[in-house]
N, C-alpha and C positions, 0 to 999 in steps of 0.2 A: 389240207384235209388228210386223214391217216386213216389206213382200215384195220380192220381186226378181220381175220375171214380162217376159217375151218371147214374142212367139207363137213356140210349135215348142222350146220350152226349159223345162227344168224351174224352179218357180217356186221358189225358196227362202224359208225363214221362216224365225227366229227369236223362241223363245220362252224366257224367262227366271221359274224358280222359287226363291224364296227367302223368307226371313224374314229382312227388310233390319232387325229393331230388335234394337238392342245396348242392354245395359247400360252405365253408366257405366265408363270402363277397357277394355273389349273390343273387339281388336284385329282380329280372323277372321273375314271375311266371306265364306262361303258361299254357293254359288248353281248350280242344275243348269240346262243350257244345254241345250235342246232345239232339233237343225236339222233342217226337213225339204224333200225336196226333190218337187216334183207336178207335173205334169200335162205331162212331157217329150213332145213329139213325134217326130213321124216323121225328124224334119231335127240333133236332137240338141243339143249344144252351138255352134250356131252364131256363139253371140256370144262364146266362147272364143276360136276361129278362125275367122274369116268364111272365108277362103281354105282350110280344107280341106271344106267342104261343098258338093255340088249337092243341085236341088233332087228330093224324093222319098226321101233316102238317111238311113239311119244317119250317126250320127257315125264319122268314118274312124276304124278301131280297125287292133292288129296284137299278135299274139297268139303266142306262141313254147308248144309243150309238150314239157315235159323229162322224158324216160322214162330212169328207171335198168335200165341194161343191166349192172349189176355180176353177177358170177359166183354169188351169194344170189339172182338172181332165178329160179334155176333149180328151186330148192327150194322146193315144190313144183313139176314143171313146167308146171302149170296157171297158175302165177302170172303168167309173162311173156307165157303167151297171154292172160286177162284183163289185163292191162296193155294188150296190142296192140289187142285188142276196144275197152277205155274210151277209146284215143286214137284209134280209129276212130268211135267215139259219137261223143266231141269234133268232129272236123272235121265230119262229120254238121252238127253243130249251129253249124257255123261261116255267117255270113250271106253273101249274094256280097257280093261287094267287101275285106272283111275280109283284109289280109295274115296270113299265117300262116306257122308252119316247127314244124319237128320236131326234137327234138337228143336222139340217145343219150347217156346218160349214163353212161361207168366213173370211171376214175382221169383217163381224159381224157375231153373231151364233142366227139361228133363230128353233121355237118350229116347228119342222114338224108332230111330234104324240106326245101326244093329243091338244097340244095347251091349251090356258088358264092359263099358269103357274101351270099345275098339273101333275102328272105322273097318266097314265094308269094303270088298274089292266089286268094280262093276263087272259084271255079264247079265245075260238073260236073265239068269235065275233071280240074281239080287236085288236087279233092277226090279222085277217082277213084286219080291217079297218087302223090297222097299214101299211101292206105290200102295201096298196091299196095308204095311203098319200104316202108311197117313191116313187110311180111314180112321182111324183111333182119333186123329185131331180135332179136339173137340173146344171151345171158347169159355174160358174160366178163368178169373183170378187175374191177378194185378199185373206189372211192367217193371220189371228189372235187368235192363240188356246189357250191364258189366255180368252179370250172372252166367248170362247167355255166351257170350264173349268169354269168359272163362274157361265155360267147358268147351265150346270149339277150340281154343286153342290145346288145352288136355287131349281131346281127340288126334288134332291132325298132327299135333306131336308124338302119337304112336307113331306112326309110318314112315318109315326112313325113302321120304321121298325129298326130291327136289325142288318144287311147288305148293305153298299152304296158300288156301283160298278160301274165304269166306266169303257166302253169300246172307244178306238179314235182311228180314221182312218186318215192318214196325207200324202200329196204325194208328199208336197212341201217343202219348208224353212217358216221360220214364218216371213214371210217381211213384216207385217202391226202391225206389236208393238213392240218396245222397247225388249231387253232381257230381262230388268229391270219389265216391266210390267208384262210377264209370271210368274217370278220369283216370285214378288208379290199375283199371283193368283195362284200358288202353293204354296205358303208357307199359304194360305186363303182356300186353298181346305185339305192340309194334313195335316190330322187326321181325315177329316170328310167321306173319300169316298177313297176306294182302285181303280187303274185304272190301264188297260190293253194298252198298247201304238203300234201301227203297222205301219211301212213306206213302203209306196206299192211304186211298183218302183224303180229308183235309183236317184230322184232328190231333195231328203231332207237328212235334216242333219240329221245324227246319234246320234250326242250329245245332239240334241234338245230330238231327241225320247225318248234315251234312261235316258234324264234326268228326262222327265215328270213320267216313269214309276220307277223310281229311286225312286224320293220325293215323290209318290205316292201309294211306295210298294205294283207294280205290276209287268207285267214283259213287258218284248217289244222284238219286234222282226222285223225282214224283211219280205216280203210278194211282192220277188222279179217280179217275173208274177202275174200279177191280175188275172188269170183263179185258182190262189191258194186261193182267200177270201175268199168264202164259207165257205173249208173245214175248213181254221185257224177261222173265226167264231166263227162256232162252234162249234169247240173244245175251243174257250175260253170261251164261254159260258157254257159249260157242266161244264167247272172246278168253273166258277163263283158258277154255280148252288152246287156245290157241298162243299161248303165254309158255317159252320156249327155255328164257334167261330169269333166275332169281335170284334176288339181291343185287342190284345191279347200284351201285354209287360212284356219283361221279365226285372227282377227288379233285380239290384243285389247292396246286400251289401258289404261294406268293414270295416276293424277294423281300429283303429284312424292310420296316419299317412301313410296308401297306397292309391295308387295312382294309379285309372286307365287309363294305357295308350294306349287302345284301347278296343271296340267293335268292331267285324263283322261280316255277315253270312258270311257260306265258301261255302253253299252246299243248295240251287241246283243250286245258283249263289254266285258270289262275291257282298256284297253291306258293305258299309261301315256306321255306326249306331252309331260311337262316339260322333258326335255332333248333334245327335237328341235327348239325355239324357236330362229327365225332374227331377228333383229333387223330391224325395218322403220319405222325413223325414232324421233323421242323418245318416250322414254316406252310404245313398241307391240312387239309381237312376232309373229310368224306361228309355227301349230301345225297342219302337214301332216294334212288329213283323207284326202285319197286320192283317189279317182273314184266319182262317184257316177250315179245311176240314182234312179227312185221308190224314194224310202226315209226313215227318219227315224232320228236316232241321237240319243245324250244323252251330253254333257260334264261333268263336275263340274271346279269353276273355281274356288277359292281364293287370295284375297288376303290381306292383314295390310295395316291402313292405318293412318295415324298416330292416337293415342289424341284422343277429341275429350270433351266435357263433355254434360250434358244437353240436347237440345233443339237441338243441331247435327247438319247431314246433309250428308251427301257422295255424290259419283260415283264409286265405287270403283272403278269400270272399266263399259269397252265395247266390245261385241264387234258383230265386221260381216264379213264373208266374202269375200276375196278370189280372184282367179284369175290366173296369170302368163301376161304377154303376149310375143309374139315378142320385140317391145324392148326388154326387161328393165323396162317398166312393169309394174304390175298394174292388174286390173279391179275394180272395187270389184259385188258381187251384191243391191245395195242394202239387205239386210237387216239389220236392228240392232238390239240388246239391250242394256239399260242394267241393272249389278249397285250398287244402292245400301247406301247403311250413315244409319241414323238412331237418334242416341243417345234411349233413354228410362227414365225412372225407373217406367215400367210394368212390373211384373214377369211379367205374365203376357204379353206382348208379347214381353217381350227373352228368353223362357226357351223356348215355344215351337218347338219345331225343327221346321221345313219338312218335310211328308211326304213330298216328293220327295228332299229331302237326306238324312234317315232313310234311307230306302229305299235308296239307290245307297252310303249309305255302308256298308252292312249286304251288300250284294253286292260290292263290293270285296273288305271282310272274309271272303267266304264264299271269294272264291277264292282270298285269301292264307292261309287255313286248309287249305284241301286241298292246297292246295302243301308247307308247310309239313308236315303231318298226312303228305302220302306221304314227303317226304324224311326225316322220323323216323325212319318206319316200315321203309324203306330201309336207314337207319344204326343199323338196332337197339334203337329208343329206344320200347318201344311204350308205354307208360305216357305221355310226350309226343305218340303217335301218336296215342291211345287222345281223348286232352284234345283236340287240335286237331280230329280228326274228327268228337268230340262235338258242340265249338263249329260246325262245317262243318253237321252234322243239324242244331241248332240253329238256324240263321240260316237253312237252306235252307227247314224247315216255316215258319216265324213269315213270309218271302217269301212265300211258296206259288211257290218254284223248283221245282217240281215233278220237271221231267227231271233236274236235278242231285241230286235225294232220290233218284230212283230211283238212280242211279249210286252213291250213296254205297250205298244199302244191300246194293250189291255186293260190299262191301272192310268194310264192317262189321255187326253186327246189332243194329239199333236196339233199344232197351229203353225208352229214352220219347225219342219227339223234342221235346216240348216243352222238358226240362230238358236235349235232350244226351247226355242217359247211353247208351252205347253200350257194345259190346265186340269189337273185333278178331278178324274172323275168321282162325279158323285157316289156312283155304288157300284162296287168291284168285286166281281166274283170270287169268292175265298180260293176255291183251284189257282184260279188264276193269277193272283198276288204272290202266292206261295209258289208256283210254278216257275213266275219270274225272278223269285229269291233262290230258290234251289238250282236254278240255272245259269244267276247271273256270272257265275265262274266261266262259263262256256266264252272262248273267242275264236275268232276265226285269223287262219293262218295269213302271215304278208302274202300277198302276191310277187312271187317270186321274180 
């Protein structure tokens, strides 16, 4: 394990779990990659950006929240008042100094605080004359959240700060643009701004949501009663607030002739990061983790390296954490992890699978089964729905995922979870189906 440590900055570590012995012929090296980040101060990522820090402050952040003002938000009309409430929670929970803005959201996304194409700085006063524009929020007009997502990234690209963060609020389908368009304006927003994605209700897609917060490296969720925005707010704001490092990618090398055939996080969700790999010199790659704050998360990192004989060992790769500088240099976070491979004619050695690699690959699995399990179940197919959510109970008890058990045995009723066997319930509450899709990313850590 190697640290990275700064006064006033969070230390990083990595740590590297595997069963580096292969059998003769075996090509697939395995290894779950643990980074954690500790003991961040009052002063934040200053060795990020020396120039945007004084002393005493957070790291400079700038924060955009995107309220859907579509003509659905009416329906209930409690809904757009709780909306107005959780984005007044938010700024609440905004720190001073912290730029900030508001954008309604229809078919077009228009500036509601501060207007002008600039982001506000928080104090009393702004915070004040912020909550005082959301009364203006009013429910009108269609769903276009690349629109939306454009001008938040326009904004919090004013601000020569260290932190872009997006928060969006969405209660519908995006029926006023193209997929193609979104898709566009997410692929124009990430890397520039992290974002938080929430579907209040139950009349939007999950895949929309859960995609934006996806390409976005944020997280998303459901926010089934709107008497809940508030609280989810601001609790995503306190964690905004608390996000110290940005841009943070971990870089890994490999020796001539391996071949990686996956990146993913495993922990504290499933996200898949092989094909957002930027190239950074021979043989290395950078894989975007995002901004980070006290926290620890876990990679699964798969190589294929060339076949070796008994009693030969290799460096199958190296991973070290880097940060991008004004210059177009990066900072190397001094931490580093070595994934090896050692041929051996011990059979109980080479057969062995890592408990941590068990474990995260087994959660993987869990959430490509419920994905899989609802889209069935969707197109008719319950007999395939029936098997896949089995498998889902299955993997969730033998984990001990606990929250994700309970949620299944909303949409099914378990008959034994050790073996699986379930049976599809009759009639499943819409929250609740879509609760267990939007969350099925969620797993829980190895026990150590």
């Amino acid at each position: 394990m190697a640290i990275f440590s700064k006064s006033n900055v969070p230390q990083f570590s990595v740590d590297v779990y595997q069963n580096e012995y292969l059998p003769e012929g075996a090509r697939e090296v395995n290894a779950i990659v643990t980074v954690t980040a500790t003991g961040g101060g009052t002063i934040g990522s200053a060795v990020a950006a020396p120039h945007l820090y004084s002393p005493g402050e957070g790291p400079s952040a700038a924060v955009a929240v995107m309220v859907d003002c579509s003509g659905s938000m009416d329906y209930p009309p409690t809904k757009m008042r709780n909306a107005r409430d959780a984005t007044a929670a938010a700024i609440d929970t905004l720190r001073d100094g912290v730029h900030f803005a508001v954008i309604g959201g229809t078919h077009v996304a228009k500036e509601v605080y501060p207007g002008g194409g600039r982001v506000a700085v928080a104090d009393a006063t702004t915070r004040e004359q912020a909550k005082k524009a959301l009364r203006s929020l009013s429910a009108g007009g269609g769903t276009a959240i690349g629109t939306w997502l454009k001008l938040a990234d326009r904004l919090l690209s004013s601000a020569d700060v260290a932190i872009r963060h997006g928060i969006l609020l969405t209660d519908g389908r995006n029926e006023h643009e193209s997929p193609e368009d979104l898709k566009a304006a997410l692929d124009a927003c990430a890397g520039r701004f992290t974002c938080d994605a929430r579907g209040v209700g139950t009349d939007w897609e999950v895949k929309e949501v859960t995609g934006i917060a996806s390409a976005l490296l944020g997280t998303a969720d459901i926010v089934a009663d709107p008497a809940g925005l508030a609280a989810d707010f601001t609790q995503m704001m306190e964690t905004a607030m608390g996000k110290e490092v940005a841009d943070v990618s971990l870089r890994l090398w490999t020796p001539v002739d391996t071949t990686v055939k996956f990146v993913k996080q495993v922990a504290p969700t499933v996200e898949e990061l092989t094909g957002r790999r930027t190239e950074a010199g021979p043989r290395a790659g950078d894989y975007p983790l995002g901004s980070w704050g006290d926290e620890s998360r876990d990679y699964h990192v798969c190589v294929e390296v060339p076949a070796a004989h008994i009693g030969q060992e290799m460096l199958a790769a190296r991973i070290s954490l880097v940060i991008p500088q004004p210059d177009g240099s990066v900072q190397n976070l001094g931490a580093q992890g070595l994934v090896r491979a050692v041929w051996t004619d011990d059979m109980v050695a080479s057969t062995s699978i890592n408990p941590q690699v068990a474990h995260y690959t087994g959660q993987a699995e869990l959430a490509q089964a419920i994905q899989h399990g609802l889209d069935l179940r969707k197109a008719g197919d319950m007999d395939g729905a029936t098997a896949k959510l089995g498998r889902a109970v299955q993997l969730a008890s033998a984990s001990g995922n606990a929250d994700t058990a309970k949620l299944l045995a909303k949409v099914v009723d378990v008959v034994d979870a050790a073996t699986g066997t379930v049976r599809l319930k009759a009639k499943v509450q819409e929250a609740d189906e879509m609760t267990l899709e939007t969350r099925s990313t969620k797993t829980v850590r190895v026990k150590k």
